[in-house]
N, C-alpha and C positions, 0 to 999 in steps of 0.2 A: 153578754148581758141581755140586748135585745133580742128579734127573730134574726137571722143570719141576713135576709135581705134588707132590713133597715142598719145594721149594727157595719155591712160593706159600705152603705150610704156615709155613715154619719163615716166611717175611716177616711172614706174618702174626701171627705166635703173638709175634713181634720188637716188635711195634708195642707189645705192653699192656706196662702199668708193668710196671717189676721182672723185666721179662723182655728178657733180653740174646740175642745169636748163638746162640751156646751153650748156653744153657737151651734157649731155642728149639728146636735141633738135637737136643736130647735130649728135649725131647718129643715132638718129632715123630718122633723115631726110636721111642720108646715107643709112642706111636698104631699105627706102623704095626704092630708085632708085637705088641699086646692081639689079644682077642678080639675079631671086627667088631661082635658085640653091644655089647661095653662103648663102642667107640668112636663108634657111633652111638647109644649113650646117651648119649654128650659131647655129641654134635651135637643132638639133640632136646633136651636139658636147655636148650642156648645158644639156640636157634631158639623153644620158650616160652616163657624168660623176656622174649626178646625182642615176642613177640608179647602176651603176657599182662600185663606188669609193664608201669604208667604211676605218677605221680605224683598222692598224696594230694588231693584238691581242696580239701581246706584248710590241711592243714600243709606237702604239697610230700615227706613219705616217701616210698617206693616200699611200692607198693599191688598186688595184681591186682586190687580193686574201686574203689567211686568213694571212699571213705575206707579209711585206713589204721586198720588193728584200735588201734591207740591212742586215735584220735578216735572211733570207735567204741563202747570202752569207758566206757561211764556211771560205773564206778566213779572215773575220773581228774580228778584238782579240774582245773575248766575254771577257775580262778581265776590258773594260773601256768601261764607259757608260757616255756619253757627255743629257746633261738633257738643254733641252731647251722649251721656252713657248709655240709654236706654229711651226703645221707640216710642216710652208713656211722655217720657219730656217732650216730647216736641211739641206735643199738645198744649203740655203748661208754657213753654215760651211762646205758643199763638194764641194763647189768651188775654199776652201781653198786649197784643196787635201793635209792638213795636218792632219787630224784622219784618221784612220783608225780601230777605233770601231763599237760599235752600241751606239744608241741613245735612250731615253725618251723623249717623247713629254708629258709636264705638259694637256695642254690646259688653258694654264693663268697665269697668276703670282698672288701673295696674295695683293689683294684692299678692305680694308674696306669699304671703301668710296662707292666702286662700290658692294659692298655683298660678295666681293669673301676672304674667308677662304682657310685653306690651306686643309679641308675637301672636298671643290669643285675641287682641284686638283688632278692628278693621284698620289698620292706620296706612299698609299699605295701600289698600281704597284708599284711602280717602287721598295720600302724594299720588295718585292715580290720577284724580281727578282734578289735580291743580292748575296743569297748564292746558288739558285739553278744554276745562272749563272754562280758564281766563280767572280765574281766581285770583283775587290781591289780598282781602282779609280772611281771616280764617276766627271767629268768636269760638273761644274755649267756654260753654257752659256746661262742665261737668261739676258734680256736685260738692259742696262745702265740706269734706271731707277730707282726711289723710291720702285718701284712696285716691279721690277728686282731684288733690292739689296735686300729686306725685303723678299725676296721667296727665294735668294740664303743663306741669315743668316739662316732662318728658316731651309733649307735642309743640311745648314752645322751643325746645332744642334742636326740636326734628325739623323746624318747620321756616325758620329765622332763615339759617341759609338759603332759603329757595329765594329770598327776596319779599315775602310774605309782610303782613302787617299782621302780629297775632296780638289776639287780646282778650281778654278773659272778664268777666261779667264784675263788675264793683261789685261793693260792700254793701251790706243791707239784705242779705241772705245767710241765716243764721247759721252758722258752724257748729258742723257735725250733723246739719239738717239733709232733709231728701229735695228737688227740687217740685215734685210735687207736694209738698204738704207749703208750700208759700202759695203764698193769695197774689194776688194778678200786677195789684200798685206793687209790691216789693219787688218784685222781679223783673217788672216793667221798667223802674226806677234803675236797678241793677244792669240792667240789657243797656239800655240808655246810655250809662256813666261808666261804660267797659273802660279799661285802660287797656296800654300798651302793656306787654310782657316782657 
């Protein structure tokens, strides 16, 4: 429909979540009339993140070094490890500013449906890092989901035997929601008023 080089744009820009034809179309019609400066600051912003950002070598965050500044930080009880699906939640749980551990990033919750086993997840890391860490609790914040609860039973299984204290985020986080799309008091509340599993 358009010229071939705006019509690769809008395909492409079509692909990432949350972004339909139409959005698309309207960014890319935006790109083309900014300034070349701004919009080659789009492209070099995308190009090193890409090049620079890898994944935490022990919790699995997104890093540009070989730890992510939370494992980094000495001041965080290495004693509690808050376990969640993906590297965007950790953010939303430190918005809480109610942990003050470190974290495991799975990369997904267990979907059969979708292929994913709980062998496609880090969970090995993470029984990795129990005892060399000093580990006693382990907080399941995966999300309020089918997918969520079936990855958090499964790590409360996994995880009881070792001697652990697992517990999983209270009520007050709506079912069937994402963890980012909660505002900071609900989650905050939720992190708070974890139970035992």
């Amino acid at each position: 429909m358009f010229e071939a080089p705006v019509q690769k744009l809008i395909d492409e820009l079509a692909r990432l979540p949350g972004i339909g034809q139409k959005s698309a179309q309207r960014i890319a019609f935006h790109l083309l009339h900014v300034e070349e400066t701004d919009a080659r600051r789009l492209a070099e912003a995308v190009v090193e993140m890409r090049e620079r950002v890898r994944l935490c070598a022990r919790c699995f965050n997104v890093t540009d070094s070989e730890e992510c500044s939370i494992c980094r930080d000495l001041r965080r009880d290495p004693s509690a490890i808050c376990v969640v699906e993906r590297a965007q939640d950790v953010v939303v749980v430190e918005r809480t500013h109610e942990f003050r551990g470190r974290y495991h990033v799975l990369g997904g919750a267990i979907s059969p449906i979708e292929g994913v086993g709980p062998e496609q997840l880090r969970l090995r890391e993470l029984i990795a890092r129990i005892e060399p860490e000093g580990v006693t609790e382990v907080i399941v914040a995966t999300n309020p989901t089918v997918e969520g609860d079936t990855t958090a039973l499964y790590l409360a299984r996994s995880l009881k035997p070792l001697g652990l204290t697992v517990t999983r985020l209270a009520s007050g986080l709506p079912v069937g929601g994402d963890l980012d799309y909660a505002d900071e008091l609900t989650l905050g509340r939720a992190l708070s008023g974890r139970r035992e599993m």
